[in-house]
C-alpha positions as CSV (number, residue, x, y, z in Angstrom):
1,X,-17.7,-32.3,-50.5
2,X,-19.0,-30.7,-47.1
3,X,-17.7,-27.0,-47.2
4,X,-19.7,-25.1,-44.4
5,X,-21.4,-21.6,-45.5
6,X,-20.1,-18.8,-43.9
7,X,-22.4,-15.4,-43.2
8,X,-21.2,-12.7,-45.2
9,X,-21.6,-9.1,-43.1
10,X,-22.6,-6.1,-45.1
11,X,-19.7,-3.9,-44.8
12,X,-20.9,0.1,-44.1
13,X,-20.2,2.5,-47.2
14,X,-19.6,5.3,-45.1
15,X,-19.2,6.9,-41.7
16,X,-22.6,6.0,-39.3
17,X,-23.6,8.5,-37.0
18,X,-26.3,7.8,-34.1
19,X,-29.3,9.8,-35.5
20,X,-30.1,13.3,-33.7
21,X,-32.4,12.4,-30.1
22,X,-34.4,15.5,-29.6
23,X,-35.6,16.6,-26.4
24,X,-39.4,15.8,-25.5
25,X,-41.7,17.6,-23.3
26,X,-41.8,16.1,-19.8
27,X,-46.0,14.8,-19.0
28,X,-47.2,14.1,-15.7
29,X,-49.7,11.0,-16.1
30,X,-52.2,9.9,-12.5
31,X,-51.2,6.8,-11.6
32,X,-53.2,3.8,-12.7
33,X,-55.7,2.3,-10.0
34,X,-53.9,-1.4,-8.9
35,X,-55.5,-3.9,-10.7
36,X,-58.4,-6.3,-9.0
37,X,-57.3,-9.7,-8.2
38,X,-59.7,-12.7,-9.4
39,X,-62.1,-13.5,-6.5
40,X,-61.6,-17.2,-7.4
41,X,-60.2,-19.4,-10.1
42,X,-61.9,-22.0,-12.5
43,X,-59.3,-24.5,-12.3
44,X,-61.1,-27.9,-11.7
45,X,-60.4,-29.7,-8.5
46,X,-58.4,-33.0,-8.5
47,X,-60.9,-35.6,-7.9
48,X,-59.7,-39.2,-7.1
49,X,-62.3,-42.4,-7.3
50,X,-61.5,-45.1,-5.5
51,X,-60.6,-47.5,-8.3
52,X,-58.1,-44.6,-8.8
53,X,-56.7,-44.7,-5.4
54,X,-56.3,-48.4,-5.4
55,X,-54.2,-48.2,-9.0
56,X,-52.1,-45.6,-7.6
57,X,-51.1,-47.0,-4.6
58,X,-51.1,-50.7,-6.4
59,X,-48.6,-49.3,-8.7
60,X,-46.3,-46.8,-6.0
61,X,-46.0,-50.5,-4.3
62,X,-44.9,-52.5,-7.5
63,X,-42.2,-49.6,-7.9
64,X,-40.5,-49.8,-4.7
65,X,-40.9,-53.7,-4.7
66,X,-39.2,-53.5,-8.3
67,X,-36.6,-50.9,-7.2
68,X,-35.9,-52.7,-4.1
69,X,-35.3,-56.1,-5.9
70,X,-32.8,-54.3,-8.1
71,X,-31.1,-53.1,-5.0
72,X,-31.0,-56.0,-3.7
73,X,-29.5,-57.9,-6.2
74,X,-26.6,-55.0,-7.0
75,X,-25.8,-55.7,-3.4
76,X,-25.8,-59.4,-3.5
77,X,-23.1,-59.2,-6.8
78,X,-21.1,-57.0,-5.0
79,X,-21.1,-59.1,-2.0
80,X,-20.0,-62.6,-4.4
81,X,-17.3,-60.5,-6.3
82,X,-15.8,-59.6,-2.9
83,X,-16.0,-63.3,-1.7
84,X,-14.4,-64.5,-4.9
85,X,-11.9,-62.1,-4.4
86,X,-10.9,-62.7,-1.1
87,X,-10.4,-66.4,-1.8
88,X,-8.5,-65.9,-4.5
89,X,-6.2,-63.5,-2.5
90,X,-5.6,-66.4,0.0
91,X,-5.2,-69.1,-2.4
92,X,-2.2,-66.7,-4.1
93,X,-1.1,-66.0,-0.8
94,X,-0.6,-69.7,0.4
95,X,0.8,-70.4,-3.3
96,X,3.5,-67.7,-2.5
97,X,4.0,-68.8,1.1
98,X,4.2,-72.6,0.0
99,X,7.2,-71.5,-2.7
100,X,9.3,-69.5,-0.6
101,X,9.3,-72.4,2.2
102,X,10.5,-74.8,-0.5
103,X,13.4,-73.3,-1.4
């Protein structure tokens, strides 16, 4: 149903040699000038407005107070599963206790 293709490689017909590299003529060139940095660049300049200011820091405060509450409430489950926990390890402890006195 789903047979992948495989590549086939050409095979060579015959022995390959590297082609013949003939010495060239050595030339002395001046070296270029260094090129001239850009006096200044025409990248605009970050401009904030006020009702721009306000949004961003209205919204940098609703993250934190969003990322905080989550926090908060990972730590406040972890904190109830330990409580449960520990009372049930007492009430199984007593119940244990209680039956080996009985006997």
């Amino acid at each position: 149903m789903l047979r992948p293709k495989i590549p086939t490689m050409p095979t060579p017909t015959g022995i390959v040699s590297p082609p013949l590299v003939e010495p060239t003529a050595v030339v002395q060139h001046n070296p270029a000038p260094a090129p001239v940095a850009p006096a200044a660049t025409t990248r605009p300049t970050v401009q904030l407005t006020p009702g721009a200011l306000v949004a961003l820091v209205g919204g940098g405060t609703a993250v934190v107070l969003v990322v905080g509450a989550v926090l908060v409430s990972m730590l406040l489950a972890v904190a109830i599963t330990a409580a449960s926990v520990a009372v049930c390890a007492v009430v199984l402890r007593s119940l244990l206790a209680s039956e080996t006195k009985r006997r």
